[in-house]
Backbone as a ProteinNet text record, in pm:
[ID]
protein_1_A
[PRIMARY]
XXXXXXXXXXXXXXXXXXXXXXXXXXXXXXXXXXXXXXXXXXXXXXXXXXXXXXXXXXXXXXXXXXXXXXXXXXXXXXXXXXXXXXXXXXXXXXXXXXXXXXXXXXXXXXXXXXXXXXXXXXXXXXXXXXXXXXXXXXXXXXXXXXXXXXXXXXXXXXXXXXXXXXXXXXXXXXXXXXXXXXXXXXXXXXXXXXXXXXXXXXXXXXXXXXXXXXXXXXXXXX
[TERTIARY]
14822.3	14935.5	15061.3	15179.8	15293.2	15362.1	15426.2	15488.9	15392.7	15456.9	15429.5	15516.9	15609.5	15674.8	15590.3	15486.2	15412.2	15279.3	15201.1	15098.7	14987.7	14886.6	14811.5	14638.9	14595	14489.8	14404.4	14281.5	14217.2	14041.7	14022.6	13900.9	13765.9	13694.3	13575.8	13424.1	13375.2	13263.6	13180.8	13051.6	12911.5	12796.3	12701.5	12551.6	12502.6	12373.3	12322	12286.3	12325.2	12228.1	12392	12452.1	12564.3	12602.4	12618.5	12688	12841.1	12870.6	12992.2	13043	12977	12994	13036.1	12945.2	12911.7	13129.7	13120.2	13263.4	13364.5	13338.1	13463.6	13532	13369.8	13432.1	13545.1	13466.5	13553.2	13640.9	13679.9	13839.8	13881.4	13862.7	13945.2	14023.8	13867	13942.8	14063.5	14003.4	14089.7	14258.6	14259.9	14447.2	14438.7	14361.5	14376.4	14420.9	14348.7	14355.2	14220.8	14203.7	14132.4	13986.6	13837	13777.4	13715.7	13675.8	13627.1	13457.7	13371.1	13239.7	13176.7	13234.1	13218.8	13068	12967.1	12848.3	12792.3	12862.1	12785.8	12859.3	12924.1	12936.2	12853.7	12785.4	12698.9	12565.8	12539.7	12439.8	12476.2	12515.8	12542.7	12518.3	12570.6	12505.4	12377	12313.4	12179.7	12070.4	12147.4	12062.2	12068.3	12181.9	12172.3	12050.2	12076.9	12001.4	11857.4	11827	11676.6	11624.3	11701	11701.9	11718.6	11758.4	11772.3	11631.2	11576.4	11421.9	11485.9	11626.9	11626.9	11587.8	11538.6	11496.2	11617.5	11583.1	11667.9	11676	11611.2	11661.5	11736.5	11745.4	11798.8	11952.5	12052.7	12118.8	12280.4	12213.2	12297.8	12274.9	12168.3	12123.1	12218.3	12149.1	12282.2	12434	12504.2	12642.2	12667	12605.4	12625.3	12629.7	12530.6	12498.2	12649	12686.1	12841.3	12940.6	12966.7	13058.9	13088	12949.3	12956.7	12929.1	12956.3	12966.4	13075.4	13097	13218.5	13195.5	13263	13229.9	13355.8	13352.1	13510.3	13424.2	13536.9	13583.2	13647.1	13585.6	13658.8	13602.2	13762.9	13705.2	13584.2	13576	13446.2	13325.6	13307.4	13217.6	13207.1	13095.5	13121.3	13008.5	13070.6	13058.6	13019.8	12883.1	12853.9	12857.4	12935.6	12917.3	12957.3	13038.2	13060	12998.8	12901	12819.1	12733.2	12794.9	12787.3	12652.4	12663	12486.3	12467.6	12572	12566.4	12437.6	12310.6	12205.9	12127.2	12160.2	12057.6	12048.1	12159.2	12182.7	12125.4	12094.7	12016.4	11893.6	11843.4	11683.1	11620.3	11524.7	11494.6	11481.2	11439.9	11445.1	11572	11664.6	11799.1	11847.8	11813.9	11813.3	11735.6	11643.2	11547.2	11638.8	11700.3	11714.1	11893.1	11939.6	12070.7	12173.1	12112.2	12133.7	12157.9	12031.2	11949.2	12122.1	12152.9	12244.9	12385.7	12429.7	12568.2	12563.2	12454.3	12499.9	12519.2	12558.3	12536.8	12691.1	12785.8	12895.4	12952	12903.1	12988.9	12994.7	12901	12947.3	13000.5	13019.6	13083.7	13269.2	13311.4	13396.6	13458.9	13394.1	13364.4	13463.4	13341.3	13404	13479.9	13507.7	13628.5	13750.5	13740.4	13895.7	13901.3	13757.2	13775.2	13825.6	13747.2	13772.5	13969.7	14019.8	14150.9	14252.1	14162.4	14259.8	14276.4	14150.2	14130.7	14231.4	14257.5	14296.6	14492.7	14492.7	14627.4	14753.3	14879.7	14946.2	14882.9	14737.4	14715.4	14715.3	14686.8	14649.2	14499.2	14466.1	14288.5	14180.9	14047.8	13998.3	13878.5	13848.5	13736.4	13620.1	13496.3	13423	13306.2	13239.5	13141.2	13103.6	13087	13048.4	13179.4	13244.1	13344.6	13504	13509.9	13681.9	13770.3	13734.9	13872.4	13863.9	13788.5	13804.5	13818.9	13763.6	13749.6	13849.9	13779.6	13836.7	13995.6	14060	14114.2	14203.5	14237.5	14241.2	14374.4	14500.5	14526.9	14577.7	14454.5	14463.7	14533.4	14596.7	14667.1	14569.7	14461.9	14351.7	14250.3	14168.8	14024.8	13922.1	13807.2	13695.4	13582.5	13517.4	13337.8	13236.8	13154.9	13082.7	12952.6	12877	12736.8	12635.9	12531.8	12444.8	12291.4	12261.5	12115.4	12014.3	11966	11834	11744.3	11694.3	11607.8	11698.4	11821.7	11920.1	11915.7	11967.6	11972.2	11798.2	11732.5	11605.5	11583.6	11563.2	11557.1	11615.1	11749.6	11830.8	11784.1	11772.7	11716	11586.7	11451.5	11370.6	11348.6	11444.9	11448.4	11503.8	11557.6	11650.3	11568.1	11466.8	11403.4	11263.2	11264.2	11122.8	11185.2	11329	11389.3	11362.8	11406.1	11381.7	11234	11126.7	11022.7	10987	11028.2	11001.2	10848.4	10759.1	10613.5	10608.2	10481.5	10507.7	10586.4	10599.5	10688.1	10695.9	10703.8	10692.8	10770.1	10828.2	10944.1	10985.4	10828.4	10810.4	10882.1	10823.3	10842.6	10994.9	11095.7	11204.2	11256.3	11223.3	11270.9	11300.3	11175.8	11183.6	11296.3	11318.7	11353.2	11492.1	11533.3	11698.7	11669.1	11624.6	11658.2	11640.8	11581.5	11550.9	11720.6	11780.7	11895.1	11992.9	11965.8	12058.2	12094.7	11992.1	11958	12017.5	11987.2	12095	12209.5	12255.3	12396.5	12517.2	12394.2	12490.9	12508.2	12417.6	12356	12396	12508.5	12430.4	12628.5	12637.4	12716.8	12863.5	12885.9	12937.9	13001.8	13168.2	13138.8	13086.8	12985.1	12884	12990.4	12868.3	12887.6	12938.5	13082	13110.5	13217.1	13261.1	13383	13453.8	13594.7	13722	13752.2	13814.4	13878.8	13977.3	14045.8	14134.3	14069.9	13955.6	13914.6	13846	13860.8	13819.4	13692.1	13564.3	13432.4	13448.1	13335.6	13256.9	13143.2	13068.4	12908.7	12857.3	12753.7	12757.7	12626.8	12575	12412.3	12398.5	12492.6	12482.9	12620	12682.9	12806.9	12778.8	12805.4	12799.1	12914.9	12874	12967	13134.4	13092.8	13260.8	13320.4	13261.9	13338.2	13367	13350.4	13404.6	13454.4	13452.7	13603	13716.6	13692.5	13790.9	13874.3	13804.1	13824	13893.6	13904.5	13960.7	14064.4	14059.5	14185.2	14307	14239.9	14365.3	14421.4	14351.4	14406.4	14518.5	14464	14543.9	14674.9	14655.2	14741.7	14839.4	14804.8	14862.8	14922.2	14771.4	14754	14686.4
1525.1	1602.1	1517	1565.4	1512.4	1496.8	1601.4	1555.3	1492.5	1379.4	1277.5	1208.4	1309.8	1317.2	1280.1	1404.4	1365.8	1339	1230.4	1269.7	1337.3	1378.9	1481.1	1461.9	1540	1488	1551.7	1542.4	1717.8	1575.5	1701.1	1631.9	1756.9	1688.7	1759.5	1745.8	1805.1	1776.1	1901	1884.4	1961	1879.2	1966	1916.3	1855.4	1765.9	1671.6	1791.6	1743.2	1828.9	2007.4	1987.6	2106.9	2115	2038.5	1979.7	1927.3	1836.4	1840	1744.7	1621.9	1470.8	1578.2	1618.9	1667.5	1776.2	1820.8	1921.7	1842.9	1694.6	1633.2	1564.8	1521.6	1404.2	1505.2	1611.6	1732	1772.3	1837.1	1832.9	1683	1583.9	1474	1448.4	1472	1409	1567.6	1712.2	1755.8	1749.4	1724	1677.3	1539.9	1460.1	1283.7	1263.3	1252.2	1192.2	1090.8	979.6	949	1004.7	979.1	1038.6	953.8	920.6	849.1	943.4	878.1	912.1	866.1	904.7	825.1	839.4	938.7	889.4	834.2	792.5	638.6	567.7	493.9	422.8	339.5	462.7	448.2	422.7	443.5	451.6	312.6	251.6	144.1	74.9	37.6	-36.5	-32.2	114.8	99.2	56.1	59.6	25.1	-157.9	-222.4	-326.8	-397.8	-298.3	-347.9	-359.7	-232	-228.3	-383.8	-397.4	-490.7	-631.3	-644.7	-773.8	-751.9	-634.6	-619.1	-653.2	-572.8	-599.3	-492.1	-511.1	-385.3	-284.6	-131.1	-61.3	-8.9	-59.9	-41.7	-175.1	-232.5	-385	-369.5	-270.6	-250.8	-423.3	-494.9	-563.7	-690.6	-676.1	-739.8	-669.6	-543.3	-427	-445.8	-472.9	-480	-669	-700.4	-841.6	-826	-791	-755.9	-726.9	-605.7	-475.3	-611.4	-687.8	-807.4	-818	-926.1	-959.1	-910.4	-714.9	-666.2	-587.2	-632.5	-573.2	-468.9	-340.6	-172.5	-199.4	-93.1	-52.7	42.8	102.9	212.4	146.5	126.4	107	160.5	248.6	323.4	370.2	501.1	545.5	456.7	379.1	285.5	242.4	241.1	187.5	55.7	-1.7	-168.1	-216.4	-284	-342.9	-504.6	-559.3	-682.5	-737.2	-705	-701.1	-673	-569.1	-530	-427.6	-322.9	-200.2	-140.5	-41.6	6.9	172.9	216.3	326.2	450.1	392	434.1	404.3	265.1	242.2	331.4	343.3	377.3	566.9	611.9	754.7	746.8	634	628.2	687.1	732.8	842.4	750.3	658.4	566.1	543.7	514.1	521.9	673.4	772.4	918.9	907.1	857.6	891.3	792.9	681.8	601.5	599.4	685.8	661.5	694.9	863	899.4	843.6	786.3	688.9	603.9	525.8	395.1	449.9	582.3	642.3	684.6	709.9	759.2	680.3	520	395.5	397.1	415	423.4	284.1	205	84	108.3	127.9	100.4	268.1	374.1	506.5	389.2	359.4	317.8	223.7	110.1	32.5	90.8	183.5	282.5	375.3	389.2	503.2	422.2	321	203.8	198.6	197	156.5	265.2	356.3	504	527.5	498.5	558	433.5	282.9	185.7	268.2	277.2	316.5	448.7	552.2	691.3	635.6	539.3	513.7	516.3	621.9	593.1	652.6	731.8	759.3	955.7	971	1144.3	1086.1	1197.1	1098.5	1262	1262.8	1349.9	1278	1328	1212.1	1323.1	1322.4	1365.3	1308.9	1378.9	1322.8	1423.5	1370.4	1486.2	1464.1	1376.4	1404.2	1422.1	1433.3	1404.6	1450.6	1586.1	1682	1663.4	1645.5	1663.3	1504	1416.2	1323.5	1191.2	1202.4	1046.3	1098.4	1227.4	1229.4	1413.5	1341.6	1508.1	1596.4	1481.6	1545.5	1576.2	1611.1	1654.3	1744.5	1762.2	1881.4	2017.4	1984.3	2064.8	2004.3	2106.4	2084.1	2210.3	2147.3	2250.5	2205.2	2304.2	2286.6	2317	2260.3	2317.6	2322.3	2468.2	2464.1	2533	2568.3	2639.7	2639.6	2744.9	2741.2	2626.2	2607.7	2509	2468.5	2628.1	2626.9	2557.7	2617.4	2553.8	2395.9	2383.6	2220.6	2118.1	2172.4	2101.5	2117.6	2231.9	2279.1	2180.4	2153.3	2071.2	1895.3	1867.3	1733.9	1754	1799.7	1817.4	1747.4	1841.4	1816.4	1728.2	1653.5	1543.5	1383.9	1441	1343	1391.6	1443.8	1444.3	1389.5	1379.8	1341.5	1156.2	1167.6	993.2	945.6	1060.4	956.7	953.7	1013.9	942.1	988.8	924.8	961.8	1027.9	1052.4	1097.8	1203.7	1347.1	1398.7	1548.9	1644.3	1817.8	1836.4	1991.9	2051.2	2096.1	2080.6	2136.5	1964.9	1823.9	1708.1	1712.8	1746.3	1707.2	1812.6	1940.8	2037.5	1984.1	1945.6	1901	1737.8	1641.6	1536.9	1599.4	1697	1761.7	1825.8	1889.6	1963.1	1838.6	1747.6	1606.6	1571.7	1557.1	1478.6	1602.9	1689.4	1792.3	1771.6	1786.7	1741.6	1631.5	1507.7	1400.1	1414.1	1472.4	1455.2	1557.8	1650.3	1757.5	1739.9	1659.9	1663.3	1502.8	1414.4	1257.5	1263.2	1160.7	1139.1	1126	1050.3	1031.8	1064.2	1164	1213	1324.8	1411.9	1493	1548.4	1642.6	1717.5	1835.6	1883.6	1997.5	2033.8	2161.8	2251.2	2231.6	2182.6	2177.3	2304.4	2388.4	2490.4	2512	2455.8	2486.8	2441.5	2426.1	2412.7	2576.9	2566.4	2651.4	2651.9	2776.3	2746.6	2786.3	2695.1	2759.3	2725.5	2854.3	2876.5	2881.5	2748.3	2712.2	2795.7	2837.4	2906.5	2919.3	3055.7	3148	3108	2986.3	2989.1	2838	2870.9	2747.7	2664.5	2513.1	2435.2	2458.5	2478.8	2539.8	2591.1	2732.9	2815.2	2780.2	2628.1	2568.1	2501.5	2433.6	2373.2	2412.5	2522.6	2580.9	2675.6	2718.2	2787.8	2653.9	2566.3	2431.3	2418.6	2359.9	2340.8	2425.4	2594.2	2647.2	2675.8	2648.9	2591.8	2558.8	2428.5	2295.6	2323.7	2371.1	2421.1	2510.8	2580.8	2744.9	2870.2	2861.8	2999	3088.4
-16830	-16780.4	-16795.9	-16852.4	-16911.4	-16750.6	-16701.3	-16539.5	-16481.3	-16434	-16311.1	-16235.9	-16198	-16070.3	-15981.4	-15921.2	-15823.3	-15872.7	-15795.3	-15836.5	-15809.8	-15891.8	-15848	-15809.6	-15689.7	-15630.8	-15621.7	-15654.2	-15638.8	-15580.8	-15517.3	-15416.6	-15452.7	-15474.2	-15502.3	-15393.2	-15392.5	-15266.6	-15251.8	-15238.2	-15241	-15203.4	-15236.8	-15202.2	-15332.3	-15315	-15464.5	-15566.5	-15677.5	-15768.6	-15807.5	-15737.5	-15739.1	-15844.1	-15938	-16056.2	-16056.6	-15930.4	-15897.8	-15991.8	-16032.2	-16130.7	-16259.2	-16319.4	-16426.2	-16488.4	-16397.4	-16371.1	-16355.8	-16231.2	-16220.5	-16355.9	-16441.1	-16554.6	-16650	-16686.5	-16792.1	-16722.8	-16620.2	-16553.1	-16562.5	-16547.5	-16554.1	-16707.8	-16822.1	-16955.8	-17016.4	-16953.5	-16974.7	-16946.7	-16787.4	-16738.9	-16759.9	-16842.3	-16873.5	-16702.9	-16631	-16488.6	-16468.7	-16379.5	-16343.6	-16258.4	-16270.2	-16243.2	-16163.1	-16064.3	-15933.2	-15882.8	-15929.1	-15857.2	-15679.9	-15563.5	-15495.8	-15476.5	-15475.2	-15489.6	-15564	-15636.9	-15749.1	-15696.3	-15575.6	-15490.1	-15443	-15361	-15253.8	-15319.3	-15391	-15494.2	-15569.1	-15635.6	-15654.7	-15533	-15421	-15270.7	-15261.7	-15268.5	-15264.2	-15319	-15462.3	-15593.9	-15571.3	-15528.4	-15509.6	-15418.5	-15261	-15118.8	-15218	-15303.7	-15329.2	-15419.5	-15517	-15641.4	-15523.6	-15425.6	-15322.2	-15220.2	-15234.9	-15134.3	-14997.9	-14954.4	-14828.5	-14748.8	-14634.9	-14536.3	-14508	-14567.2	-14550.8	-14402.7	-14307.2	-14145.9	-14098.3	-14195.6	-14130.1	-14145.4	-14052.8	-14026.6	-14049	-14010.2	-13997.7	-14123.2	-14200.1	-14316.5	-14428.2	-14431.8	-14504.5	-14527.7	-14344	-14357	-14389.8	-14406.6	-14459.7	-14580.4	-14662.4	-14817.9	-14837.9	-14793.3	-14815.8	-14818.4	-14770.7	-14774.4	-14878.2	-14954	-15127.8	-15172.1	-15201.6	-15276.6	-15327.2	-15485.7	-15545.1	-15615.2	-15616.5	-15686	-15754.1	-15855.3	-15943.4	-16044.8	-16073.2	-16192	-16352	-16422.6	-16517.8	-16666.3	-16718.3	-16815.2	-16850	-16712.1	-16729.2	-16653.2	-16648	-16622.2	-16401.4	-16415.1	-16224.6	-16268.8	-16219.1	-16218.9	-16081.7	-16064.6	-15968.6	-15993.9	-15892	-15923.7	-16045.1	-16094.7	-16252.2	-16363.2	-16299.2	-16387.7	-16390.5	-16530.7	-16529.4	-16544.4	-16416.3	-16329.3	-16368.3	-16465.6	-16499.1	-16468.6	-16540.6	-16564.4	-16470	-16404.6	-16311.8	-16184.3	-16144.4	-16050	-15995.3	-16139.4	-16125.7	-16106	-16096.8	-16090.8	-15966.9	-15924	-15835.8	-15720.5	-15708.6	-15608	-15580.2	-15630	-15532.5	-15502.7	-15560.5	-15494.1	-15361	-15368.6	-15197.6	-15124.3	-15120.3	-15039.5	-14982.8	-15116.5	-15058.4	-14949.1	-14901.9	-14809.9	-14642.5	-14682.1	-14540.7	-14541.6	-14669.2	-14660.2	-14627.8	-14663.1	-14692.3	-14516	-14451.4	-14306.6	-14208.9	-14285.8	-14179.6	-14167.6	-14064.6	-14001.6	-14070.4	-14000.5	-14109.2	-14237.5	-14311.6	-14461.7	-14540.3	-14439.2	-14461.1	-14463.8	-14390.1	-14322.4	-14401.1	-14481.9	-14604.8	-14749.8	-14757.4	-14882.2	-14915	-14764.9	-14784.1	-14749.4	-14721.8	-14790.2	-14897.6	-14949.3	-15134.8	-15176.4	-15156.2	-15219.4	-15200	-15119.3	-15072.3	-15140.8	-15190.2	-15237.6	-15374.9	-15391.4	-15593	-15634.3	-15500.9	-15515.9	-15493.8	-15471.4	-15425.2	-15579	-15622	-15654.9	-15831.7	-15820.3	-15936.1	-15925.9	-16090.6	-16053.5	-16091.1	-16008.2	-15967.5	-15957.3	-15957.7	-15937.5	-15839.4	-15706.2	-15676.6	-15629.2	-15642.6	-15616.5	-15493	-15416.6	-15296.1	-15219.5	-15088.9	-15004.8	-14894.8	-14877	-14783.8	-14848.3	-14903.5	-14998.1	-14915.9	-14964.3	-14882.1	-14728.9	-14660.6	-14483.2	-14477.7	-14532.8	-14484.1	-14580.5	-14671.4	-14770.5	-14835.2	-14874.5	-14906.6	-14850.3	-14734.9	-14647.6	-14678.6	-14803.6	-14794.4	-14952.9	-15008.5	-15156.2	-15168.4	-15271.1	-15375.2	-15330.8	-15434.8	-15455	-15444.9	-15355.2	-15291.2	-15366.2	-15357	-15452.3	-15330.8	-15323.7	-15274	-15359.6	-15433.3	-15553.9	-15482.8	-15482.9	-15453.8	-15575.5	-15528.8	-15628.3	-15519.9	-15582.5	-15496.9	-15476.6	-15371.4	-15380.8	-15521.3	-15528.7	-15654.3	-15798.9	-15758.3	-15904.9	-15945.6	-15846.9	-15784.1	-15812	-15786.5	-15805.7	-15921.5	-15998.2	-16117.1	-16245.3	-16232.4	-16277.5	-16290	-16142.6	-16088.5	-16167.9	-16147.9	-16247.5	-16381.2	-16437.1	-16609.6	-16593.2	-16547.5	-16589.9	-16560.3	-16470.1	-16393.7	-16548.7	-16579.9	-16699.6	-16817.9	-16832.1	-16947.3	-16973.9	-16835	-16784.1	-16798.1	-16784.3	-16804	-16654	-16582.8	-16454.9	-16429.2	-16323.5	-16322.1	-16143.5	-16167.2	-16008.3	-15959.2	-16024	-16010.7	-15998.2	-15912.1	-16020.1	-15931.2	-15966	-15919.9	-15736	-15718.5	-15549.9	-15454.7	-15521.8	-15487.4	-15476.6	-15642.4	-15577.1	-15512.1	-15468	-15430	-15262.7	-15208	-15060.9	-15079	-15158	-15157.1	-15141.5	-15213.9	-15200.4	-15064.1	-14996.4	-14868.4	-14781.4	-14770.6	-14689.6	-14712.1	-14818.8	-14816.1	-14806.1	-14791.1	-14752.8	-14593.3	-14552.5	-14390	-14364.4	-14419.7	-14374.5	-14370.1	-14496.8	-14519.9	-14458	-14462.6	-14307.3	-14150.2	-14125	-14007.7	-13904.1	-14055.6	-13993.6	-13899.3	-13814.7	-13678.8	-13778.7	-13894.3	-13954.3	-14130.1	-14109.8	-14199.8	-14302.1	-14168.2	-14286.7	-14414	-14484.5	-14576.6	-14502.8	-14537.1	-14515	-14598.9	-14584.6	-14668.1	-14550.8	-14608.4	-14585.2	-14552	-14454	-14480.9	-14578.4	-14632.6	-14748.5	-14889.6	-14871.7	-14999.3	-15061.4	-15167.4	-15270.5	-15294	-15297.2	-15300.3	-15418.6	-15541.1	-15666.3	-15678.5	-15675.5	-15696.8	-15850	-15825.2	-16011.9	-16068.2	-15990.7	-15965.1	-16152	-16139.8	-16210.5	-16348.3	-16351.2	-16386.2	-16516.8	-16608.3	-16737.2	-16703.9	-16713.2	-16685.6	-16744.1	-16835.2	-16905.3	-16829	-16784.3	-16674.9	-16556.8	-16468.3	-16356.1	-16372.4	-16521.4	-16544	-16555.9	-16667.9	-16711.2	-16569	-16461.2	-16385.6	-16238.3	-16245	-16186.1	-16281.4	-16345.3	-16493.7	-16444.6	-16482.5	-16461.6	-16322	-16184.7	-16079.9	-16069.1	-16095.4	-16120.6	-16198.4	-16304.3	-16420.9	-16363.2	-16247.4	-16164.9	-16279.4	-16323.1	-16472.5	-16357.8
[MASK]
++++++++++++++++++++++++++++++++++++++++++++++++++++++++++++++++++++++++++++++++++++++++++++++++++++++++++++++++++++++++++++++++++++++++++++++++++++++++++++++++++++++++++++++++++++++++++++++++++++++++++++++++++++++++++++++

């Protein structure tokens, strides 16, 4: 986008599996804005705690870890530690575990400094489960992206057979998404919810094109 007078903020947020990542990156390279994954954040932390074998109830082992650890964005890339976890970080084991780590009040608290340093002074697109109410309340434009259960697993699925992963059929991750649905609505800090001024799009039934393109021109005010 050529004007940058102001800049522009659009906050994205849903349930796992919604296709919210997938929508934020293509609205971003379309208005050339920055694209911010904050659940590959949290996911990055976790992927770390696991790769360190620390006890994920060890509450205060955890917020020690969160100290020496450095996250960033760069071109495309999320960088743990200086070093880019892209791929790692989808592995189904940090899907089961991350929830548990994202509802720990300290390190919610952690990342949404980061999240609000990184969003500072850019046109930015950030995606998660809290943006609009919480990390970034007072966006331009707000979106809620959902899609059915069955969609959502469905998706997770194939993607998880693409990987190779073992141990696996569609009923397994079906309950692993309503388990982290449950956390993430439900936990003291934060939950997952719609903003009232945010905008709902239901991807159920809808080809990724058409929730971009249908954000774009939002944004665009076509």
């Amino acid at each position: 986008m050529d004007n940058k007078c102001d800049n522009i903020s659009i906050a994205i947020d849903g349930p796992a599996g919604a296709g919210k990542s997938t929508i934020s990156k293509l609205v971003a390279k379309k208005l050339n804005i920055e694209y911010v994954d904050t659940g590959a954040m949290y996911r990055a932390f976790t992927l770390k705690l696991l790769e360190e074998k620390i006890d994920l109830t060890d509450e205060f082992k955890i917020l020690e870890e969160l100290k020496n650890t450095s996250i960033d964005f760069i071109d495309g890339h999320i960088y743990l530690d200086s070093k880019i976890v892209d791929k790692q970080i989808r592995d189904n084991i940090v899907s089961q575990n991350v929830s548990n780590i994202a509802k720990i009040k300290e390190v919610r608290e952690g990342m949404i400094k980061l999240q609000r340093k990184i969003a500072e002074g850019k046109d930015i697109i950030m995606d998660g489960r809290d943006i609009g109410t919480v990390v970034l309340p007072n966006a331009k434009f707000k979106f809620f992206i959902i899609a059915s259960i069955e969609e959502r697993a469905k998706r997770r699925y194939k993607d998880l057979i693409k990987k190779e992963e073992k141990n696996i059929s569609l009923e397994k991750v079906k309950k692993e998404i309503e388990k982290r649905d449950k956390i993430d609505s439900t936990r003291a800090i934060a939950p997952l919810k719609k903003s009232v001024d945010a905008i709902e799009i239901d991807t159920t039934n809808k080809s990724v094109n058409e929730c971009v393109k249908l954000i774009v021109d939002i944004v665009e005010g076509r």
